[in-house]
N, CA, C and O of each residue as an XYZ file, in Angstrom:
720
protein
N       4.397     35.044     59.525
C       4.186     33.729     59.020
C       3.240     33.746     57.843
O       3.274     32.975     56.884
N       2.289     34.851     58.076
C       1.166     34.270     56.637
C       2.009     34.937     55.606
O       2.131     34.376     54.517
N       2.914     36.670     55.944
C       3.632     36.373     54.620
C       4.681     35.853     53.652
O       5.101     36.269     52.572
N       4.959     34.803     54.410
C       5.513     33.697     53.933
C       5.104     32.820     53.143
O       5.661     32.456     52.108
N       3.452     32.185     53.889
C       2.665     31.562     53.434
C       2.063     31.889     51.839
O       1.604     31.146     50.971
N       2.290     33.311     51.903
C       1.280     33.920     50.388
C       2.647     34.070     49.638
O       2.493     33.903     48.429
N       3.595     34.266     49.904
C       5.327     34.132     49.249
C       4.944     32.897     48.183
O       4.957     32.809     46.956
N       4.630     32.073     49.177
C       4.977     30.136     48.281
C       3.959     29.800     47.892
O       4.050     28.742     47.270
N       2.612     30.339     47.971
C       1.521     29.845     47.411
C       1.890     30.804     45.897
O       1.908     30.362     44.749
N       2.123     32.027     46.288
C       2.605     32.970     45.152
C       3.466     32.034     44.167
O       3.071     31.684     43.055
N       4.447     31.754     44.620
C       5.683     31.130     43.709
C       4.951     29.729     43.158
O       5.038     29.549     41.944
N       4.371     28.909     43.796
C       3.868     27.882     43.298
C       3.118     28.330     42.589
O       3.278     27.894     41.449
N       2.197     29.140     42.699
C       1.158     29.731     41.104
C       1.965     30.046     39.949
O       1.663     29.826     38.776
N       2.862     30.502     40.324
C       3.787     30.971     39.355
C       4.462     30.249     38.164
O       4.610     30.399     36.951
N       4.851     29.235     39.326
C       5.453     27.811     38.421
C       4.421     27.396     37.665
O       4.515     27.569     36.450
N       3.241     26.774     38.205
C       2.527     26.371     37.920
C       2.143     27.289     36.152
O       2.165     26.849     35.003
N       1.938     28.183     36.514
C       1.663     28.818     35.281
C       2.831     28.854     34.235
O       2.687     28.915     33.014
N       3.831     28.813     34.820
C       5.000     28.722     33.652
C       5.623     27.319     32.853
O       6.449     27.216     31.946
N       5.028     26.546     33.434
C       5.242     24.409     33.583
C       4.302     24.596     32.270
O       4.544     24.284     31.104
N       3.224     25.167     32.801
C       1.502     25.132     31.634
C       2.192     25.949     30.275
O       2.143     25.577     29.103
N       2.639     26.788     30.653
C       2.844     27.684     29.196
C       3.841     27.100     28.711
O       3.897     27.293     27.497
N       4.589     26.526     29.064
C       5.297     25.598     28.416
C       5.324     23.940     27.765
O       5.989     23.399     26.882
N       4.565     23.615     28.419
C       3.733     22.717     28.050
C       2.983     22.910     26.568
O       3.283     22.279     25.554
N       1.836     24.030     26.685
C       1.542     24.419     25.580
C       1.957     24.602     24.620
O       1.422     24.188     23.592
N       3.476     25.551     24.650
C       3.959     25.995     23.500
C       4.780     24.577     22.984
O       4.771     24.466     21.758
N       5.279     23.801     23.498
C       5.829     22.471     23.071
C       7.392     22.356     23.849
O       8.168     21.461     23.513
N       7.659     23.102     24.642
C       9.041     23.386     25.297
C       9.465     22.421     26.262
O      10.599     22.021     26.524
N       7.782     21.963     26.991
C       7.779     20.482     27.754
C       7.216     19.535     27.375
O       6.964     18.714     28.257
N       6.868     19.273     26.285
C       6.064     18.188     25.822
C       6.432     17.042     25.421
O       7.203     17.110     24.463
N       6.201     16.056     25.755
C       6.937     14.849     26.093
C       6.334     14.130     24.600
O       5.180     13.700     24.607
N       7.248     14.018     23.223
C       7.351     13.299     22.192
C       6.318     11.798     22.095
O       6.419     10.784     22.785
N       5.375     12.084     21.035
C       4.230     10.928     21.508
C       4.966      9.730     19.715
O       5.287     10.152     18.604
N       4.958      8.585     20.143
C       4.961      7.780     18.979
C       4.339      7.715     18.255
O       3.308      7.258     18.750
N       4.182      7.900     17.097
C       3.571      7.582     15.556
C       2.879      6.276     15.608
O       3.507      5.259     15.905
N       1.670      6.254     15.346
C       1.020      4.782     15.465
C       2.078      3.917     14.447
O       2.459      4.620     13.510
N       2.404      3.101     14.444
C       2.738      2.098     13.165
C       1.239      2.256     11.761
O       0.092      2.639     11.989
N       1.896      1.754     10.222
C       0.783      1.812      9.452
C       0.032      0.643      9.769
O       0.284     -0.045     10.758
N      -1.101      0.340      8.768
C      -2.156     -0.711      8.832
C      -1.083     -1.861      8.521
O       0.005     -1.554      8.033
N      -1.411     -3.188      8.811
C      -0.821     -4.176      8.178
C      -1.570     -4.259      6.475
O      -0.906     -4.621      5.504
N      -2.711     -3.942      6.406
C      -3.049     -3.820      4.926
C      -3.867     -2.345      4.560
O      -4.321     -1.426      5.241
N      -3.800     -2.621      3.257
C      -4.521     -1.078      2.437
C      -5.340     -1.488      1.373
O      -5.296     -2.613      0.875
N      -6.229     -0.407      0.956
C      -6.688     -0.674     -0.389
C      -6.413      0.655     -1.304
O      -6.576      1.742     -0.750
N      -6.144      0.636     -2.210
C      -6.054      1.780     -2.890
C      -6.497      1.757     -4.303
O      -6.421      0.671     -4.878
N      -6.938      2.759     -4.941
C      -7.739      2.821     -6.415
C      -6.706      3.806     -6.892
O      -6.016      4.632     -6.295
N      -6.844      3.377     -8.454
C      -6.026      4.103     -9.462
C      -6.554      3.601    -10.577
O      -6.854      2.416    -10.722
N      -6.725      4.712    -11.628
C      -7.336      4.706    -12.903
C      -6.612      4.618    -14.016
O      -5.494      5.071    -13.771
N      -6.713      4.197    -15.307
C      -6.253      3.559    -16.065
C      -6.660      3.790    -17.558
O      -7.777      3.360    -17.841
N      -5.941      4.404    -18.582
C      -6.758      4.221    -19.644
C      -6.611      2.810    -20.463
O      -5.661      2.037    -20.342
N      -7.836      2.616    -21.393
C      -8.092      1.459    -21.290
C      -7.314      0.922    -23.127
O      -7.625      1.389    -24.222
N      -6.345     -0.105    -22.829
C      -5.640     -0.454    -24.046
C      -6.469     -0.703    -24.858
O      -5.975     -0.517    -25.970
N      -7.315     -0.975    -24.912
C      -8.365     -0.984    -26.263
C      -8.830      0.054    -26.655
O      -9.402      0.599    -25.711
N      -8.890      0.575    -27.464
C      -8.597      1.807    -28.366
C     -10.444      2.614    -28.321
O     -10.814      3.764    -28.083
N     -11.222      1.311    -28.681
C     -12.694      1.954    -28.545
C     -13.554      1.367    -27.161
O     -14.784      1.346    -27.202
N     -12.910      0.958    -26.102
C     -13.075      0.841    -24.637
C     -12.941      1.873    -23.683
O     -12.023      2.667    -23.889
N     -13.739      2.065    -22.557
C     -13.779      3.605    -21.651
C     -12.748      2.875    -20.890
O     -12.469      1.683    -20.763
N     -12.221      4.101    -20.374
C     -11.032      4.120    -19.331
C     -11.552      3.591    -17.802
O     -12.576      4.178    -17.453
N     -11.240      2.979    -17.200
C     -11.166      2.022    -15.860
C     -10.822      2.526    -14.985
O     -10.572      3.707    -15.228
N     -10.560      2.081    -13.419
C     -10.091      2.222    -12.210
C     -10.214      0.688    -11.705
O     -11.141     -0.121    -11.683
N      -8.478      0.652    -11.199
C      -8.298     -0.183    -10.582
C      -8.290     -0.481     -8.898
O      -7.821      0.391     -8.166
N      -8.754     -1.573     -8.393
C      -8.968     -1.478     -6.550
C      -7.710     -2.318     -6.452
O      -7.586     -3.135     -7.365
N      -6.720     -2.291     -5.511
C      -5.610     -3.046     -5.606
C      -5.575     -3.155     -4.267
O      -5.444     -2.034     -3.776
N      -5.634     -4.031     -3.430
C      -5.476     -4.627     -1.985
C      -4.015     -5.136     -1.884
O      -3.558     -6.101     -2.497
N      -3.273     -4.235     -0.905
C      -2.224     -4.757     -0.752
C      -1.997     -5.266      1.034
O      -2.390     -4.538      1.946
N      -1.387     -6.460      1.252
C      -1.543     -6.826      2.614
C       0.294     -7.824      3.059
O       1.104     -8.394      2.328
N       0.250     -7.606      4.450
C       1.235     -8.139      5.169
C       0.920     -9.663      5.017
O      -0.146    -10.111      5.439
N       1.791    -10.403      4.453
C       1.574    -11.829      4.427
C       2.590    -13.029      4.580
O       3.089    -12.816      5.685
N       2.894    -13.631      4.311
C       3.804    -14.556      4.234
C       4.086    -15.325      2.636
O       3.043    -15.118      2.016
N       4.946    -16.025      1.836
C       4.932    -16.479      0.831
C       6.632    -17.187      1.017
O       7.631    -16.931      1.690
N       6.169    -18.323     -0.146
C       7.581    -19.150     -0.232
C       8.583    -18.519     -1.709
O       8.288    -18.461     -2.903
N       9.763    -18.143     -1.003
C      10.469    -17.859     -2.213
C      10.879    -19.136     -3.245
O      11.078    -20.335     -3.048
N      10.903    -18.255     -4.470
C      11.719    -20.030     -5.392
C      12.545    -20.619     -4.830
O      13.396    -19.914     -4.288
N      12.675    -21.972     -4.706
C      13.583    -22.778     -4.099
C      13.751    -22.811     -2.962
O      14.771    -23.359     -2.545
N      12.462    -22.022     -1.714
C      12.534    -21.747     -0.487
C      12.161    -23.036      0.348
O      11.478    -23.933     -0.145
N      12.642    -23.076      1.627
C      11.723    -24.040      2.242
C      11.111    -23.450      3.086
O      10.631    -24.229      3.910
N      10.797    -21.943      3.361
C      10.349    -21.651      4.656
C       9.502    -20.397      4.192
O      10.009    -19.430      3.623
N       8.362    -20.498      4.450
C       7.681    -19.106      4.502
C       8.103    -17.103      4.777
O       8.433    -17.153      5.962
N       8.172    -16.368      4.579
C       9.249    -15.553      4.669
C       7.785    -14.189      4.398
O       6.888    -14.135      3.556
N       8.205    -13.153      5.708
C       7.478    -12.119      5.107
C       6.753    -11.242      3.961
O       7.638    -10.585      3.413
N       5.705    -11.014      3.476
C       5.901     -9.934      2.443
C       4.922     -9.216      1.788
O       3.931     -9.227      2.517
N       4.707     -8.604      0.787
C       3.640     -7.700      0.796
C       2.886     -8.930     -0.425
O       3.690     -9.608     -1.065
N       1.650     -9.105     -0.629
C       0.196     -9.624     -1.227
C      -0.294     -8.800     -1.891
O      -0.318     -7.633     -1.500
N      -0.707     -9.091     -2.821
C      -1.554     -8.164     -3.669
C      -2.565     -8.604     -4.104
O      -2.425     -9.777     -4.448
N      -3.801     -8.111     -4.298
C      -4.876     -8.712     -5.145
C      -6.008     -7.991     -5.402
O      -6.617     -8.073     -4.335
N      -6.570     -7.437     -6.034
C      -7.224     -6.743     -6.851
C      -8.090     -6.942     -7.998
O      -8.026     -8.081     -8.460
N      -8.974     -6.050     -8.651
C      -9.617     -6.012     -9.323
C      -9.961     -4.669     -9.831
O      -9.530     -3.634     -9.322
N     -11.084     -4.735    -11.280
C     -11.391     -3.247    -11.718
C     -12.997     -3.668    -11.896
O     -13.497     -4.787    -11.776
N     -13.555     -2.565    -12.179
C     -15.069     -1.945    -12.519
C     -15.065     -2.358    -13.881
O     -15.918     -1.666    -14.436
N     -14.570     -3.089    -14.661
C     -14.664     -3.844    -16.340
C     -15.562     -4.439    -15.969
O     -15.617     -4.668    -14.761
N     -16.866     -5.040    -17.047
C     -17.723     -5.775    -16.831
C     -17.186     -7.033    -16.980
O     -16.068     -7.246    -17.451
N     -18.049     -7.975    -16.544
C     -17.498     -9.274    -16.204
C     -18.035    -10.299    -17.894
O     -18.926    -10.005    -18.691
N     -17.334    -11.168    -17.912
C     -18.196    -11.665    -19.651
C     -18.877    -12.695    -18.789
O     -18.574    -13.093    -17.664
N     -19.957    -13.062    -19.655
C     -21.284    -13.394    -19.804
C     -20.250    -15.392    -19.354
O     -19.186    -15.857    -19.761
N     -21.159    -15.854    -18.536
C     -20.955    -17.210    -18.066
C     -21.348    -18.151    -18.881
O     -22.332    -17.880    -19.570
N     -20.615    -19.716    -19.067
C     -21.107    -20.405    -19.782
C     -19.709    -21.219    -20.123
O     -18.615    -20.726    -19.851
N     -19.823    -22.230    -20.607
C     -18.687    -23.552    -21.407
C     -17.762    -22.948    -22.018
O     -16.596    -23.072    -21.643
N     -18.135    -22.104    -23.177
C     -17.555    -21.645    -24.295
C     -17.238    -20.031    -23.935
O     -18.150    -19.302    -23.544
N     -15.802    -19.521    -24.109
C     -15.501    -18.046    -24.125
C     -16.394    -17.643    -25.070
O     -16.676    -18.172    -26.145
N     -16.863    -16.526    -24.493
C     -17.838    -15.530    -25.722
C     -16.695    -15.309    -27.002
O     -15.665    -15.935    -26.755
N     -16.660    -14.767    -27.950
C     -15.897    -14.646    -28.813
C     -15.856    -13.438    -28.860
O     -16.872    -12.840    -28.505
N     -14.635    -12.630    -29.329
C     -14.712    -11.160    -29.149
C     -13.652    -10.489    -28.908
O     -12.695    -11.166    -28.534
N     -13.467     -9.141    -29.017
C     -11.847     -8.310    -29.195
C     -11.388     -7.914    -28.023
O     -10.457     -7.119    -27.898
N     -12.158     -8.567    -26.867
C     -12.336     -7.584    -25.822
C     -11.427     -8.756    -24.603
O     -11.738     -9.398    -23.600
N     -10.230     -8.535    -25.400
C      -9.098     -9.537    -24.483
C      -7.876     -8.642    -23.815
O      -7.148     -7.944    -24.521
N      -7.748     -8.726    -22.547
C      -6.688     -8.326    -21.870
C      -5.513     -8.771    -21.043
O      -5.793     -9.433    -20.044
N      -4.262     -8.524    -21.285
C      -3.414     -8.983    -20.024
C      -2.671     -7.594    -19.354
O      -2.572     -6.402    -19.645
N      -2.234     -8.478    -18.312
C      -1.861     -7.850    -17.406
C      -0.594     -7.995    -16.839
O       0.001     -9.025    -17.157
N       0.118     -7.016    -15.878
C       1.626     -7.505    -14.814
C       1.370     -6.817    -14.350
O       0.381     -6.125    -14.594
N       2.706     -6.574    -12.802
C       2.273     -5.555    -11.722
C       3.802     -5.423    -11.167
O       4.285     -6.310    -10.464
N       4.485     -4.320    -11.513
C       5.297     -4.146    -10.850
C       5.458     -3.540     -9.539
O       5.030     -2.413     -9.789
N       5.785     -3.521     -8.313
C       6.196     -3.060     -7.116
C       7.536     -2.154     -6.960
O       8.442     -2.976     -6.817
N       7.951     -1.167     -6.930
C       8.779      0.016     -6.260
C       8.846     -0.261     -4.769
O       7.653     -0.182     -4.479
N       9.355     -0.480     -3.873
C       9.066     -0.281     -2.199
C      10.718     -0.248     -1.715
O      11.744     -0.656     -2.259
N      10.474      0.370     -0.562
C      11.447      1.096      0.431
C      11.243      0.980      1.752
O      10.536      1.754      2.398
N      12.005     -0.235      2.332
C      11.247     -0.314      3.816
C      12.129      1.134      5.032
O      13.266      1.401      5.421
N      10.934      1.604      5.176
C      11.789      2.656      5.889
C      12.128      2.272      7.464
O      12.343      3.086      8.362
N      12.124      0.896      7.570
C      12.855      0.593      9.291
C      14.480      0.390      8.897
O      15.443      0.932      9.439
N      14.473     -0.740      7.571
C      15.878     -1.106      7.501
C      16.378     -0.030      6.576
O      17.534      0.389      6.637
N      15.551      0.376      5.781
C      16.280      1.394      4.481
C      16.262      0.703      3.045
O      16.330      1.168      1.907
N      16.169     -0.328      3.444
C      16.174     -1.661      1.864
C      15.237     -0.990      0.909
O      14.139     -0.549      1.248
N      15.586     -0.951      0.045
C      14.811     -0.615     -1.555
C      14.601     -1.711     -2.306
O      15.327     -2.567     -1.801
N      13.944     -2.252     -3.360
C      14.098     -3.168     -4.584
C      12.846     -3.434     -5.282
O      11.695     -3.257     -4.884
N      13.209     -3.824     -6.231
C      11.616     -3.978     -7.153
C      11.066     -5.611     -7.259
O      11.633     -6.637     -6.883
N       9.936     -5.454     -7.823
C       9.430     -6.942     -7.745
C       8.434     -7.023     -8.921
O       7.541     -6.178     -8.972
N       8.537     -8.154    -10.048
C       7.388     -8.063    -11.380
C       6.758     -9.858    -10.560
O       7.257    -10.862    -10.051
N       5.124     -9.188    -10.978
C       4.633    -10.542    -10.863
C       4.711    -11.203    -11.924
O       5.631    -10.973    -12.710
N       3.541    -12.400    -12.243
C       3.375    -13.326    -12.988
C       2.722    -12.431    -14.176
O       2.519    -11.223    -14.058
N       2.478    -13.047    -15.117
C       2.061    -12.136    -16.608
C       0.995    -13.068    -16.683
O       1.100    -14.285    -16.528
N      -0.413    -12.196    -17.020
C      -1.402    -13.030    -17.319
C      -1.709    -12.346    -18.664
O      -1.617    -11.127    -18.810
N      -2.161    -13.385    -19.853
C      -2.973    -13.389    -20.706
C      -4.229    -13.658    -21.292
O      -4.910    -14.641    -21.001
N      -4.632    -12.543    -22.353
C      -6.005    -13.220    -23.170
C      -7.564    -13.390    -21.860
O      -8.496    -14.193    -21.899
N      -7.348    -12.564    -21.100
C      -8.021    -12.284    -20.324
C      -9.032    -11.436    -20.136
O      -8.705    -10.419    -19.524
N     -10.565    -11.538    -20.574
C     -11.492    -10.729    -21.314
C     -11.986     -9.517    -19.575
O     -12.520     -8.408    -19.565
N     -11.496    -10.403    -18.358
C     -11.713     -9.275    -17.131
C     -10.278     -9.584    -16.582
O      -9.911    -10.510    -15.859
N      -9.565     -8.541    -17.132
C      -8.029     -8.345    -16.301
C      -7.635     -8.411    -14.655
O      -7.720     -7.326    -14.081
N      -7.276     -9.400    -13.956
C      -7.450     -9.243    -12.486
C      -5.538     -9.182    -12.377
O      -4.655     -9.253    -13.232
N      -5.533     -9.035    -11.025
C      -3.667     -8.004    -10.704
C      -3.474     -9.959    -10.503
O      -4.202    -10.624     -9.766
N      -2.472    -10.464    -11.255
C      -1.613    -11.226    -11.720
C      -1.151    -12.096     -9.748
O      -1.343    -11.536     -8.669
N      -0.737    -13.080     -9.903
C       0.179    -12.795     -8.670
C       1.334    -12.578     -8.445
O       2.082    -13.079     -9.285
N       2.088    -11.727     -7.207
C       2.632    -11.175     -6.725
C       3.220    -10.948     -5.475
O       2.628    -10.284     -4.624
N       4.613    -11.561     -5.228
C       5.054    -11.889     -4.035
C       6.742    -10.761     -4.290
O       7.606    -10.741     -5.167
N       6.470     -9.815     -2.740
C       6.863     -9.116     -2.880
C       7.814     -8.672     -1.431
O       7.520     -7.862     -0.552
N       9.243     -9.678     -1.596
C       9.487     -9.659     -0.334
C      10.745     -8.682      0.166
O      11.936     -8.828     -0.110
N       9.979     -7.390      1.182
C      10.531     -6.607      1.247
C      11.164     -6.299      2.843
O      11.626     -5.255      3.303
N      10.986     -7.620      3.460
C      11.720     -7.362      5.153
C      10.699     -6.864      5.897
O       9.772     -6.234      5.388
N      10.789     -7.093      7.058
C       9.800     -6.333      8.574
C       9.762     -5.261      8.737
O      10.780     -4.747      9.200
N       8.867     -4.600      8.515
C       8.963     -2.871      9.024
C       7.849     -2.398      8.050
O       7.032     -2.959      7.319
N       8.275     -0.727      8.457
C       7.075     -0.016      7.936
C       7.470     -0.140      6.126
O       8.577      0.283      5.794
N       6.771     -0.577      5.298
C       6.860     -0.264      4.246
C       6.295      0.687      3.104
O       5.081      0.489      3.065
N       6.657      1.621      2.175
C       6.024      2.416      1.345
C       6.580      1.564      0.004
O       7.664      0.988     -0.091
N       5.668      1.645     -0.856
C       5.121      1.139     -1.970
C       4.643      1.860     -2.980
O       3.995      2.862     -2.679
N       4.859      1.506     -4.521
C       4.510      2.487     -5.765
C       4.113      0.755     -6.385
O       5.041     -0.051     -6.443
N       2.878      0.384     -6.756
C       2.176     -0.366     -7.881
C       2.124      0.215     -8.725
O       1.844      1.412     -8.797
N       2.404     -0.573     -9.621
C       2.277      0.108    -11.188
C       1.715     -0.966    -12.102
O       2.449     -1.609    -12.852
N       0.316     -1.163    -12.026
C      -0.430     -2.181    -13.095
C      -0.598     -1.813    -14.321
O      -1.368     -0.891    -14.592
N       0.078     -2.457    -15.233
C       0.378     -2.596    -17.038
C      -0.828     -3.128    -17.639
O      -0.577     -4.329    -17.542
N      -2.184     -3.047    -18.300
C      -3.165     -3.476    -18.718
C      -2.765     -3.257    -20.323
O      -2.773     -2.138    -20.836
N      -2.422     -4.442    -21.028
C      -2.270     -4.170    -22.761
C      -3.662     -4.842    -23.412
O      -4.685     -5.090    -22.773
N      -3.490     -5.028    -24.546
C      -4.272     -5.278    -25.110
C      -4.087     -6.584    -25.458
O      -3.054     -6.586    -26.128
N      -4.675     -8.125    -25.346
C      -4.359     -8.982    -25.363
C      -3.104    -10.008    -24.156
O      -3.150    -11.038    -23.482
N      -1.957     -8.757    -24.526
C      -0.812     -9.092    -23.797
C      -0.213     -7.820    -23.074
O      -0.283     -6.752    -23.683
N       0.328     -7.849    -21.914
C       0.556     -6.565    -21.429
C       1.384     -5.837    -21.891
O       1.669     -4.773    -21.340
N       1.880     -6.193    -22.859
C       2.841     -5.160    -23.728
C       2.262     -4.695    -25.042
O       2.981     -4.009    -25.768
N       1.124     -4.977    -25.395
C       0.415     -4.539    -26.317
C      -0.309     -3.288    -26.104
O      -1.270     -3.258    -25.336
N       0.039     -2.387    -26.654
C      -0.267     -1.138    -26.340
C      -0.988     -0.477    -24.643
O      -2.050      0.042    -24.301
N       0.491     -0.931    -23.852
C       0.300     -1.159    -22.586
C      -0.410      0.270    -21.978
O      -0.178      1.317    -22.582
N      -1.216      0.285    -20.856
C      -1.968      1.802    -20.057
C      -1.163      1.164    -18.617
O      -1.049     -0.026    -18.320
N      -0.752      2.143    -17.992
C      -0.483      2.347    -16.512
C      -1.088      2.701    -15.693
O      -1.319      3.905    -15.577
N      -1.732      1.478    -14.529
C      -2.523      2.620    -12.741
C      -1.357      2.315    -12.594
O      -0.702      1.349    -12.984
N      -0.962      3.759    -11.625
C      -0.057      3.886    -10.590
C      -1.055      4.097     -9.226
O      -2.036      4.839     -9.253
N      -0.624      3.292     -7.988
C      -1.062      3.253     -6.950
C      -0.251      3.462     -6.070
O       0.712      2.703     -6.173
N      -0.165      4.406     -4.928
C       0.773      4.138     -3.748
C       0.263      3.901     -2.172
O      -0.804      4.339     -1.740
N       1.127      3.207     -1.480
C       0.574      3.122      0.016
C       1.976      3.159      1.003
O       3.102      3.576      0.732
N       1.441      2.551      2.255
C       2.169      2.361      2.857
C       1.621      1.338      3.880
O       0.537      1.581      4.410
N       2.371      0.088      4.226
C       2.293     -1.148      5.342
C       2.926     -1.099      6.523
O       3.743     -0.193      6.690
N       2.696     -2.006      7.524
C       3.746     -2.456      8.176
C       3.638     -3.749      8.109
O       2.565     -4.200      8.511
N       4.875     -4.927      7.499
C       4.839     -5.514      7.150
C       5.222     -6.471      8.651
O       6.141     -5.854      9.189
N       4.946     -7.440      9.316
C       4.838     -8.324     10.105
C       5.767     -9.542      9.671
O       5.941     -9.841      8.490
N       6.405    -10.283     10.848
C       6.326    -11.266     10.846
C       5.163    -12.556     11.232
O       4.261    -12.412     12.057
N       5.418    -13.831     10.433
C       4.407    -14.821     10.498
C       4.264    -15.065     11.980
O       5.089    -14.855     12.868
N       2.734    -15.674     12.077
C       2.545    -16.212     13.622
C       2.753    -17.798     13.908
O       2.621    -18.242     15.049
């Protein structure tokens, strides 16, 4: 009877040790889910600066899961937000614009690819001008529920964003939500 007993304590060590080494090597390892991304990001990207005798910049670009009304919409509808800023000094406060060469505009195009549905498409915001501290334009960017990856591409010209336009390129990735 006991060598029976040391037979199956034997064999159960055995297993036991072979369950483990397999385990380890990945042969039993039970597939863990990928967190989902943030619903928002921030990301920096640098820029040379369209004014010819101005230092080159970095832009902070906050991109977030939001909601927005399409043209002619009646209903609020998923999508990515943007809003941002750069390290340009700010002009001096007061009634009257300071006077001076030191005018910028801006746009912001979006690249994105939602990788739940597969959907691709681009998106240009609003065009701002004559803007002596360039801020990211707005931008409604509606790309469906799911995880999304994203390429910003902020245009800073000189005066107007096509005036001897500089490119940040920024990239991230969301998960874009529905509204509550």
């Amino acid at each position: 009877m006991s060598s029976k007993l040391g037979r199956r304590v034997g064999a159960a060590a055995l297993t036991a040790v072979g369950v483990g080494t397999a385990v380890v090597a990945g042969g039993g390892a039970v597939a863990s889910a990928q967190p989902a991304p943030p619903t928002s990001t921030t990301m920096t990207c640098s820029s040379a600066n369209p004014l010819m005798w101005a230092p080159p910049f970095t832009w902070t670009v906050n991109a977030a899961s939001g909601e927005s009304l399409r043209p002619g919409g009646t209903a609020l509808e998923p999508s990515i937000l943007l809003s941002g800023g750069n390290e340009l000094p700010a002009p001096p406060g007061g009634l009257i614009p300071s006077i001076g060469v030191n005018w910028y505009g801006t746009r912001v195009s979006v690249d994105w690819h939602n990788t739940t549905t597969g959907a691709t498409g681009h998106s240009v915001s609003d065009e701002a001008a004559w803007q002596q501290k360039p801020g990211i334009p707005i931008n409604r960017t509606w790309a469906g529920t799911g995880t999304v990856s994203f390429t910003v591409t902020v245009q800073t010209g000189a005066g107007w964003w096509f005036v001897n336009p500089q490119n940040a390129v920024c990239r991230g990735t969301i998960s874009v939500v529905p509204g509550r």
